[in-house]
SEZA-84352 format. One record per residue: residue in three letters; y, x, z of N, C-alpha, C, O in turn. Coordinates in steps of 0.05 Angstrom, whole numbers, always signed. Atoms other than C-alpha are relative to their C-alpha. Layout:
# SEZA-84352
ALA:Y:X:Z:Y:X:Z:Y:X:Z:Y:X:Z
...
//
This chain:
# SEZA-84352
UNK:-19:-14:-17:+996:+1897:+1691:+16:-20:+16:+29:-39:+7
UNK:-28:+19:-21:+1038:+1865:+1755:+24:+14:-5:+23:+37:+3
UNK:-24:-4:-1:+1108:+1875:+1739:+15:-15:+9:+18:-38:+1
UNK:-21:+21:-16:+1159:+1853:+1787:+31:+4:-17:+37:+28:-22
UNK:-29:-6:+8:+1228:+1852:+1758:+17:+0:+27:+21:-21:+39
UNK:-8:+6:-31:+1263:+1870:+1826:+38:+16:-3:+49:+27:+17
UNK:-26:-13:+5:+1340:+1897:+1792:+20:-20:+12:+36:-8:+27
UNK:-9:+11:-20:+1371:+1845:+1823:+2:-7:+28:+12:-27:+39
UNK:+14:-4:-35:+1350:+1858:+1894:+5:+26:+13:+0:+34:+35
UNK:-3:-32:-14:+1372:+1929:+1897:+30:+8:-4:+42:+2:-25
UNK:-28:+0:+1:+1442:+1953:+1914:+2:+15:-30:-14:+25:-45
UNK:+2:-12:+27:+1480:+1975:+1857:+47:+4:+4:+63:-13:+10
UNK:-29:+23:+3:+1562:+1990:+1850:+8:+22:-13:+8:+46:-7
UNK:-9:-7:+28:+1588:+2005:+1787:-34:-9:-25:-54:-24:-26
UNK:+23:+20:+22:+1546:+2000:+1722:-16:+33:-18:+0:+50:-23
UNK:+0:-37:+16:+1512:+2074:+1684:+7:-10:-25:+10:-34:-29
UNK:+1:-9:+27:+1522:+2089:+1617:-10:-17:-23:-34:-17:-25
UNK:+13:+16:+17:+1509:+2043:+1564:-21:+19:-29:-13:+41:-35
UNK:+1:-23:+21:+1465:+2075:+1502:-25:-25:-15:-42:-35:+0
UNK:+18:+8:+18:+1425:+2036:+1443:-30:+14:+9:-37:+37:+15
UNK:+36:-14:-18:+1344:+2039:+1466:-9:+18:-25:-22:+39:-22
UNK:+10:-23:+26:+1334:+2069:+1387:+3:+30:+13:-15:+46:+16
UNK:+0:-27:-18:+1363:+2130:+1425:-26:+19:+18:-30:+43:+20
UNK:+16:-3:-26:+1307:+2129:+1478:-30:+18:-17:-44:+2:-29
UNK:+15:-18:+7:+1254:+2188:+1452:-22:+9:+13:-43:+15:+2
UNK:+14:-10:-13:+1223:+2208:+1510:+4:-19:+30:+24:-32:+36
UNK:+8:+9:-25:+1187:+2185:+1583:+2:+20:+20:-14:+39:+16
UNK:-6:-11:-14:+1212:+2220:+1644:-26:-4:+23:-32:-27:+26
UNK:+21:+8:-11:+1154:+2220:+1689:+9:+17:+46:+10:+41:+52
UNK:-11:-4:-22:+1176:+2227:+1769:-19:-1:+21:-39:-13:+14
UNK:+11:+14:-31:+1145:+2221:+1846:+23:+4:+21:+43:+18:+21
UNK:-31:+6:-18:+1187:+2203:+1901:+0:+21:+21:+22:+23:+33
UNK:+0:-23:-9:+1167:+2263:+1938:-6:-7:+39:-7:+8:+59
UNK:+3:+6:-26:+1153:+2222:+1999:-33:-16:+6:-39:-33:-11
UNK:+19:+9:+11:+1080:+2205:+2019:-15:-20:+5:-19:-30:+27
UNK:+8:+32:+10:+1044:+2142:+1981:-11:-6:+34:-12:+10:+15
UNK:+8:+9:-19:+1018:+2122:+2056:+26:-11:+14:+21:-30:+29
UNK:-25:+13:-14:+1091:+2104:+2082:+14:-20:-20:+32:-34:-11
UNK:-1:+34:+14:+1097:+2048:+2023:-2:-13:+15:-23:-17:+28
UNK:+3:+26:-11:+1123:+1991:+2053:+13:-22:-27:+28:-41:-22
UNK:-12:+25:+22:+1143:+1948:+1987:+18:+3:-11:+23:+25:-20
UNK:-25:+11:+15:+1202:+1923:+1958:+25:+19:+23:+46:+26:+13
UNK:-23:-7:-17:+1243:+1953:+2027:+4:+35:-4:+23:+49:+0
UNK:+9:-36:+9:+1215:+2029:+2005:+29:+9:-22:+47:+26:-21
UNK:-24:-4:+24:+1258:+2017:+1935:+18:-5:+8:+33:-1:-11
UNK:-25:+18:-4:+1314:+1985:+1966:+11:+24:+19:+35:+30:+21
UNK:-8:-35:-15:+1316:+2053:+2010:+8:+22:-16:+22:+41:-9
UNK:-1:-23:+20:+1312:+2093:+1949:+26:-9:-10:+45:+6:-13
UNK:-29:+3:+16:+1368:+2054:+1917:+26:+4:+15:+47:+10:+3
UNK:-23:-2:-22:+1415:+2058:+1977:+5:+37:-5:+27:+48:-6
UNK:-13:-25:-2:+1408:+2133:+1973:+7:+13:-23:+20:+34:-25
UNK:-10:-8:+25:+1418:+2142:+1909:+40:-16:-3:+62:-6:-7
UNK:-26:+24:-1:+1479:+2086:+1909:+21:+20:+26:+43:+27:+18
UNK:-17:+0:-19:+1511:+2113:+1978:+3:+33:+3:+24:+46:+6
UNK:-3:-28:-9:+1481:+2187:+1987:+12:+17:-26:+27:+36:-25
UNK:-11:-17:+23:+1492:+2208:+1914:+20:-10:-10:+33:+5:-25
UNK:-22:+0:+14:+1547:+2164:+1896:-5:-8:-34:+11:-7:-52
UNK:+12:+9:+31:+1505:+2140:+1829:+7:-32:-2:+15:-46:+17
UNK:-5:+35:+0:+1514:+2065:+1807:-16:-20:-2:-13:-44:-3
UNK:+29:+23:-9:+1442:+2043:+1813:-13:+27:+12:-2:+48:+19
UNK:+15:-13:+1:+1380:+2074:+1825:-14:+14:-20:-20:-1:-39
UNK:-2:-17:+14:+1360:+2133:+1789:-24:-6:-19:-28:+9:-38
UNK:+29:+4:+15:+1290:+2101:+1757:+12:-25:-13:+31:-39:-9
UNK:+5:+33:+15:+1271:+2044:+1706:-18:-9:+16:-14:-30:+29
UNK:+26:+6:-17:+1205:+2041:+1741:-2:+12:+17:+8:+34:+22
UNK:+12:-16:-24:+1174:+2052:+1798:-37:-5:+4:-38:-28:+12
UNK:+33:+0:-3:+1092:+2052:+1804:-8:-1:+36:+1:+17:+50
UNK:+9:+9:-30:+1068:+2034:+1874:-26:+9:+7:-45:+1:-7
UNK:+28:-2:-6:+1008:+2061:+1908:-19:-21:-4:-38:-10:-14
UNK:+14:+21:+10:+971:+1994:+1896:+3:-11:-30:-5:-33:-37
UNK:+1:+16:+25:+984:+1986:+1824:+19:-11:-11:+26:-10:-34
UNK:-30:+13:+18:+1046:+1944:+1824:+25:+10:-11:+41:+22:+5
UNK:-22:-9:+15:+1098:+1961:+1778:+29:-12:+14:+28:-35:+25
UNK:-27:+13:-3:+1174:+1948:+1795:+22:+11:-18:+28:+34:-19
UNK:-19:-3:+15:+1228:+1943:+1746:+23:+2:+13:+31:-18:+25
UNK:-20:-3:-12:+1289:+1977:+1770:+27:+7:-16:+51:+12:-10
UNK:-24:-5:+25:+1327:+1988:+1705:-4:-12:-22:-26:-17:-31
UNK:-4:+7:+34:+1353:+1961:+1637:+1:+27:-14:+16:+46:-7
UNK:+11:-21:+19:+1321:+2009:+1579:+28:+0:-6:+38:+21:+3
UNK:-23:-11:+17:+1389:+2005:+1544:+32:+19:+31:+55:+26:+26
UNK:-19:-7:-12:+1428:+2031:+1610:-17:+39:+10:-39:+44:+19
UNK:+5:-32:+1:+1424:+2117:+1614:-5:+7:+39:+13:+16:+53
UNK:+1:-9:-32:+1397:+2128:+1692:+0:+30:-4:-5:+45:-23
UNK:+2:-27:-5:+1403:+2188:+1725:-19:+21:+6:-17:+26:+30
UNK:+33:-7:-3:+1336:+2227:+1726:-7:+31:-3:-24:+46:+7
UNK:+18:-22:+18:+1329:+2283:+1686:+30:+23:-10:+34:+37:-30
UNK:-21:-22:+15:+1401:+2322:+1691:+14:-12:-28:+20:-35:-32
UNK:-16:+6:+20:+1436:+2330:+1622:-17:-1:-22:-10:+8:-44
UNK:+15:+26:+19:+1373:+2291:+1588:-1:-19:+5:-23:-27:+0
UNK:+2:+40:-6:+1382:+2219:+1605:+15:-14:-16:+21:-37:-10
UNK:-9:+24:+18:+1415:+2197:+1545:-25:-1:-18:-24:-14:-39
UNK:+21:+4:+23:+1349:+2203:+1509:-31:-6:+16:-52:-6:+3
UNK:+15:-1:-17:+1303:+2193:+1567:+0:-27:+18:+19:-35:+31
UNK:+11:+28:-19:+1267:+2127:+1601:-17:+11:+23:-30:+31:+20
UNK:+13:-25:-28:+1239:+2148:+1677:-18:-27:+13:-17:-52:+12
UNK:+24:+13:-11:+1181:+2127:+1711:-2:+17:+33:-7:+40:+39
UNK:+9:-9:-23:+1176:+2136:+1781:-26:+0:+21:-26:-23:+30
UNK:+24:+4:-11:+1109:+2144:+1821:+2:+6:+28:+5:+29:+35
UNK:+7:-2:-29:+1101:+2134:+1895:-6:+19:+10:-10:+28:-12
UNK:+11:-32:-13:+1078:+2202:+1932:+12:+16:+1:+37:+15:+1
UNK:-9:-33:-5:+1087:+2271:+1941:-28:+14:-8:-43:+26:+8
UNK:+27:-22:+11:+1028:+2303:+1893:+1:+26:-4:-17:+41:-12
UNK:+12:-25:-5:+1042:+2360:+1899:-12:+12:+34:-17:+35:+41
UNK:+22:-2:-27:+1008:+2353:+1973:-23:-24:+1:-40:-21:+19
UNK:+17:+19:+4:+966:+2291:+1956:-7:-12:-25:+11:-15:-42
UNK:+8:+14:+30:+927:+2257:+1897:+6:-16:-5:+13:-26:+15
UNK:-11:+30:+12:+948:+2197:+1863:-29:-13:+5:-52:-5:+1
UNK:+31:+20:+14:+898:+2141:+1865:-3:-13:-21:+18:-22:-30
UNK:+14:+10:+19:+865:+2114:+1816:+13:-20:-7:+20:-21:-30
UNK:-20:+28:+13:+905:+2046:+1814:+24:+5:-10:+36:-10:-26
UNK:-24:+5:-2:+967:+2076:+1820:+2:+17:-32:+19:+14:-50
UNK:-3:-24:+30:+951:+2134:+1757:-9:-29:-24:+2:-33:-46
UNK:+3:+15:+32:+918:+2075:+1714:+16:-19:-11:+12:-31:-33
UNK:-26:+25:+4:+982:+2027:+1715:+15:+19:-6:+32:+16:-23
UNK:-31:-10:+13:+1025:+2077:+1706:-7:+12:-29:+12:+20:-44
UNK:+14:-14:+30:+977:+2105:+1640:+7:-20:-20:+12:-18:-44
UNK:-8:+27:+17:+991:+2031:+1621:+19:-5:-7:+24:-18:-26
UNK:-29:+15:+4:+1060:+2025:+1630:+13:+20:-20:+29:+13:-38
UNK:-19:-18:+34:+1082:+2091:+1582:-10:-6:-13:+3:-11:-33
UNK:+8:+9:+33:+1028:+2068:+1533:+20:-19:-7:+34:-17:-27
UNK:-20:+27:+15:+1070:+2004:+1528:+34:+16:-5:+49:+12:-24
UNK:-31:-6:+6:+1138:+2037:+1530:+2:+27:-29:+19:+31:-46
UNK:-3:-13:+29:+1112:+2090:+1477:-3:-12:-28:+5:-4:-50
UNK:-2:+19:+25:+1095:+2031:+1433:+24:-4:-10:+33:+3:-32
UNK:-28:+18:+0:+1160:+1994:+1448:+18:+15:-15:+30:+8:-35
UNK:-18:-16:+9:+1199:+2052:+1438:-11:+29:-16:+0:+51:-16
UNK:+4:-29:+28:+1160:+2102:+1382:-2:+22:+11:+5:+40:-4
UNK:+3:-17:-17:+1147:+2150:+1434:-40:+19:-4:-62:+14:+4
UNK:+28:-17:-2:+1091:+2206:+1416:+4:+13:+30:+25:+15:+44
UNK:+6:-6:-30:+1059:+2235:+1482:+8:+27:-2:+23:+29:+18
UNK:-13:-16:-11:+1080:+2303:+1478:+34:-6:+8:+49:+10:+19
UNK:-33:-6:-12:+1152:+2273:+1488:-5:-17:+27:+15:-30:+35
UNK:+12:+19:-29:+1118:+2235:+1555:+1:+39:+20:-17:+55:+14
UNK:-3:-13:-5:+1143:+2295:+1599:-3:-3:+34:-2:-27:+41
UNK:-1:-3:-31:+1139:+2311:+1683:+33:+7:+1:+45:+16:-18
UNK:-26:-5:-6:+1211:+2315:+1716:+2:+34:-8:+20:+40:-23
UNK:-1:-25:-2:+1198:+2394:+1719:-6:+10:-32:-2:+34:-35
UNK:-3:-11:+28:+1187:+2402:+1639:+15:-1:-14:+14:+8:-36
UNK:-24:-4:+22:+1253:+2389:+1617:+20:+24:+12:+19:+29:+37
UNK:-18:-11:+0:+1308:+2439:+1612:+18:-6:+17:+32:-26:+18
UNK:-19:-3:-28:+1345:+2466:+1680:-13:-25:+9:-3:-48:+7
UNK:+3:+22:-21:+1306:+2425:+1720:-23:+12:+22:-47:+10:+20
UNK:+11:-13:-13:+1286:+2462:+1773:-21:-11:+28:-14:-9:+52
UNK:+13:+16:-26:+1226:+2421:+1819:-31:+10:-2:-39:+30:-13
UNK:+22:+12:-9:+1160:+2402:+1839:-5:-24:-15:-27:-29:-25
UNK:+5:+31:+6:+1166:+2334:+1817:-17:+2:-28:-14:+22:-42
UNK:+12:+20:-9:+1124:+2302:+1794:-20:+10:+13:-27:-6:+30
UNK:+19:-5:-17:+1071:+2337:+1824:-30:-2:-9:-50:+8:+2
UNK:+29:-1:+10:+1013:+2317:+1779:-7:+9:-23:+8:+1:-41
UNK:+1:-10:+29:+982:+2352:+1716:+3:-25:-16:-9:-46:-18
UNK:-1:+25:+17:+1018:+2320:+1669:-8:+18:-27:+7:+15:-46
UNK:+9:-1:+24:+981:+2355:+1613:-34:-11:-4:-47:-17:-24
UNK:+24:+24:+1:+915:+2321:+1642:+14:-39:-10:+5:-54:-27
UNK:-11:+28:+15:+963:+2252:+1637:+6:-3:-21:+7:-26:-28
UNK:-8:+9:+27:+983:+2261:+1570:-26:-3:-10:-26:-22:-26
UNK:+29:-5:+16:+911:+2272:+1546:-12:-24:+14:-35:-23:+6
UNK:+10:+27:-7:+890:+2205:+1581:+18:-23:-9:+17:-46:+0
UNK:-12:+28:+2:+941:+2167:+1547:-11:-12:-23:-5:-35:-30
//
């Protein structure tokens, strides 16, 4: 797996929630709802963090990860800090963000098999069985689209 660590590179002002990672139960599974063909890199996240930081008024960006149409991973959060993701589940919840808008386009292949890699490792890390590996739209009051891809085909490929 390419993992960039890129949390120091993205605005940020204030700090979230502190919470012990033993806490952390479950994988928030996300897409950015915008589509994977207008990836431009590192300036894409740094867009996402600004609107989270300026439009919502949050104190980072709302992901740990982000998955990239080509495969590369970017680390945009510390596991022990509670992002904003998933409503009034994110003290027990780590988020994964994926590039696109599937529910009008497919994931590719690079971008679904890094990200199959990256919850296997975080369900190790953190004791995580796959039914608690969830889509934004399967938790409680969370009314979307997101993520956009069967995530009961992704759990069954993890």
């Amino acid at each position: 797996m390419d993992v960039r660590d890129i949390r120091d590179k993205l605005v940020s002002k204030g700090e979230y929630p502190k919470r012990d990672v033993s806490k952390i139960t479950h994988i928030d599974i996300h897409h950015s709802a915008s589509f994977s063909n207008n990836f431009k890199g590192i300036e894409t996240i740094k867009d996402f963090a600004d609107y989270h930081v300026n439009g919502h008024k949050w104190p980072g960006i709302g992901y740990h990860y982000i998955v990239a149409p080509n495969g590369i991973i970017y680390k945009t959060g510390y596991a022990n800090e509670m992002r904003w993701s998933v409503g009034g589940n994110n003290s027990y919840t780590i988020s994964v963000m994926l590039i696109g808008r599937f529910n009008e386009e497919e994931i590719g292949n690079e971008q679904y098999e890094e990200a199959l890699k990256l919850v296997r490792q975080m369900m190790s890390a953190y004791n995580i069985p796959k039914e608690n590996v969830m889509g934004h739209n399967e938790y409680p009051d969370q009314n979307t689209l997101c993520p956009g891809i069967d995530m009961d085909k992704f759990r069954s490929d993890l």
